[in-house]
Structure formats: structure tokens, C-alpha cells
N, C-alpha and C positions, 0 to 999 in steps of 0.2 A: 192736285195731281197735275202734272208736267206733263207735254206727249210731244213727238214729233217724229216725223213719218224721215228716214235719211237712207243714202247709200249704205248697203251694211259693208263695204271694202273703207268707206275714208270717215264715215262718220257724219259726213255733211248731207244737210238738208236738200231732199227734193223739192224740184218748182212743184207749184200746187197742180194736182194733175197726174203726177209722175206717182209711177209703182217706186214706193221703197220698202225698207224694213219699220215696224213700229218699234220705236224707244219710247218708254215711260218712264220716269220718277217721281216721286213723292212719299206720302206717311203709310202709304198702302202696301208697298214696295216691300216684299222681302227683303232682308240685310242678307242673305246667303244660302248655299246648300249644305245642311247641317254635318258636319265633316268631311265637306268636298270640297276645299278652295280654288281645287286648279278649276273645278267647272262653274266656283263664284267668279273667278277673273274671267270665264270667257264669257261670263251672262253680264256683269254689271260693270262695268266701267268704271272711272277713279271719281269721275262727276257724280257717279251713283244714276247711272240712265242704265235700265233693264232693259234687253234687246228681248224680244217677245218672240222673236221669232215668224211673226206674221208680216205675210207680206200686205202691203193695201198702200191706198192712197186717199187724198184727203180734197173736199170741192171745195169750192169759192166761198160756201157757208161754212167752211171748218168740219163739218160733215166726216167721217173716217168710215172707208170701206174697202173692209177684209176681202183678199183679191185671193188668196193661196198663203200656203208655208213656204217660207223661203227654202227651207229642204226641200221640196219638191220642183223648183226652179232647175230647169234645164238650160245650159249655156254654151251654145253653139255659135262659134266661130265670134267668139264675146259680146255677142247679143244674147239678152235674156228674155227669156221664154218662159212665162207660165202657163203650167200645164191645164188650168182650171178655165182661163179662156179659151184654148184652144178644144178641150172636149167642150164645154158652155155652146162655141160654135158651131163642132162638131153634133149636139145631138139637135139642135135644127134640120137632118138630113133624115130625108121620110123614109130609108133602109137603117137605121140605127133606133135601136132599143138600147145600148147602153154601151159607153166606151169610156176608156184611162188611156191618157197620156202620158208616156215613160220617154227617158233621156236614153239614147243604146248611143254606144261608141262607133263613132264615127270619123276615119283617118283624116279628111280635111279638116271639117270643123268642132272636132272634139266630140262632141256628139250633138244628135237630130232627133227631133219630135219621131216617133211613134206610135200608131194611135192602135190597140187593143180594143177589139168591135164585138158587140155583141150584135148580132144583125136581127131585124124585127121580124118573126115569122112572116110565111108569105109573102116577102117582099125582096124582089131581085136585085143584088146590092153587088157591087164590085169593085177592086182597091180604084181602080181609075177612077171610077163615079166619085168616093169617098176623096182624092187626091184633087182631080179637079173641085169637086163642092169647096171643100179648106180653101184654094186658091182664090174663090171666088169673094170668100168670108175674112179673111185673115192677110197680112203683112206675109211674103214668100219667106222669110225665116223663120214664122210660127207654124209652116204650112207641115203636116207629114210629113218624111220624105217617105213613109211604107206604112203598111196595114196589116194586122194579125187579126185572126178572127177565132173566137170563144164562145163557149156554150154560156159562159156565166162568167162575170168577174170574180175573183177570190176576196168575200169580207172577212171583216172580224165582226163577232158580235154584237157592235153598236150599227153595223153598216159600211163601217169605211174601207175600201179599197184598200188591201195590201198592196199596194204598188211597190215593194220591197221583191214580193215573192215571183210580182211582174217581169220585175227587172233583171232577177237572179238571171236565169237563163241566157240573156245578151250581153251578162259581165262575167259569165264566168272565166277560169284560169286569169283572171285580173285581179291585180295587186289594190287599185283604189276604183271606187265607183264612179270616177269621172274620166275623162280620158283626156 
């Protein structure tokens, strides 16, 4: 098995360190999606590298560590954002019980972090506190720019965050989910 961690826009390798996408190859490797070509060509490449879809990055020992899905990357003002570090940050703050990061449309920089708060009973919590804390934690492009607050995230039966169902509401009458 072949791996290697690269930009998913040119194909090339990340310095070690750096978030990219994983590409695989080898004997393991599916040859396709059983009567779906157009979505073999956008998975497998002509070298036969499987884009996974995961984002992560790789240490000095060779080490690979799944950071997020590159679909959940939010891309603001062409810095990228994911979403997984900045809740990871975000639930460090002793008023959060539980929060997702979503991408909303945003006219300067296409769109802005997001943070959906579940706030921990008993505990006095406010977008400021939440806005300042991120700044204190996080690069000011990863930081919030706003806060919604929720009784509950919406899972699916394994657990996972629809952040789909998140999002709906601050894309709607829009044509594509990115801006």
C-alpha cells in the first residue's frame, strides 16, 4: 500500500505537518464504483491514487492523523478551516456541553466559521465569552465570527452530527452550498 497526504486542488504533496487530503494506492484498492464511472474518475486518478476523502496530516515518524472530511472544510477568504479543530478548541470552554461548526455565507469572505452551542446547564455562557475564548485558542480565521445556541445537536443513529441539516437554514434560496 502507497499513501500520501497532498493538496486536493493540484495533487501535490504536503510538507510534513501540513493538513491535506489522503491519497492511497495499491492491491487493496478498489478498481471502481460498479456502474458509476463518472464518480470512478472523480475518486481514482489515471495513476490509480484513491482520494479518501479524509483530511489529516502525517509527523516526522510517518505517523497519519485523521484531522476531519475534507467536505466539512469550510473556506473563508481561501484560507482553510476545519471544522473539527475549532469545536476540539471550542469544547475546552467550561459554558459548552456540546458544539458543531458549520460554514454560513459570508459576502466578504465567502463564508465564516459558525459555532452551534449546546451550553452546559447551570453555567452562564454568552456569544462574547464563546467569541473572545476561540480568539484566545485558535488563528483569527478559524475564530467564530457568531454563535447559535441549541437544546441538542441533530445525530443520526451512529452519533454523528448532521451538520447538513445545520447548515440548511443559513443556505437557503441558494443555488450551491458555498458562497
Amino acid at each position: 500500500m502507497e499513501l500520501k497526504i497532498v493538496d486536493s486542488d493540484t495533487g501535490n504533496e504536503v510538507k510534513r505537518g501540513d493538513v491535506g487530503e489522503v491519497w492511497v494506492r495499491g492491491g487493496q484498492v478498489m478498481k471502481g464504483y460498479w456502474r458509476m464511472d463518472d464518480e470512478t474518475k472523480k475518486s481514482i486518478n489515471a495513476e490509480g491514487w484513491f482520494r479518501t476523502g479524509d483530511a489529516a496530516y502525517q509527523d516526522e515518524n510517518e505517523y497519519v492523523y485523521i484531522y476531519d472530511r475534507v467536505k466539512d472544510m469550510i473556506v473563508s477568504g481561501g484560507e482553510n478551516v476545519y471544522p473539527a479543530e475549532v469545536e476540539n478548541a471550542l469544547m475546552k470552554h467550561p459554558g459548552i456541553a456540546d458544539v458543531a461548526v458549520i460554514g454560513v455565507p459570508d459576502e466578504r469572505w465567502g463564508e465564516v466559521p459558525k459555532a452551534i452551542v449546546v451550553k452546559k446547564p447551570d453555567v452562564e455562557v454568552t456569544e462574547e465569552s464563546i467569541l473572545t475564548f476561540a480568539k484566545e485558542q485558535l488563528a483569527g480565521f478559524k475564530c467564530p465570527k457568531s454563535v447559535a445556541w441549541i437544546d441538542a445537536l441533530p445525530r443520526n443513529p451512529s452519533g454523528k452530527i448532521l451538520k447538513k441539516d445545520l447548515r440548511a437554514p443559513y443556505w437557503e434560496g441558494r443555488t450551491r452550498q458555498v458562497n
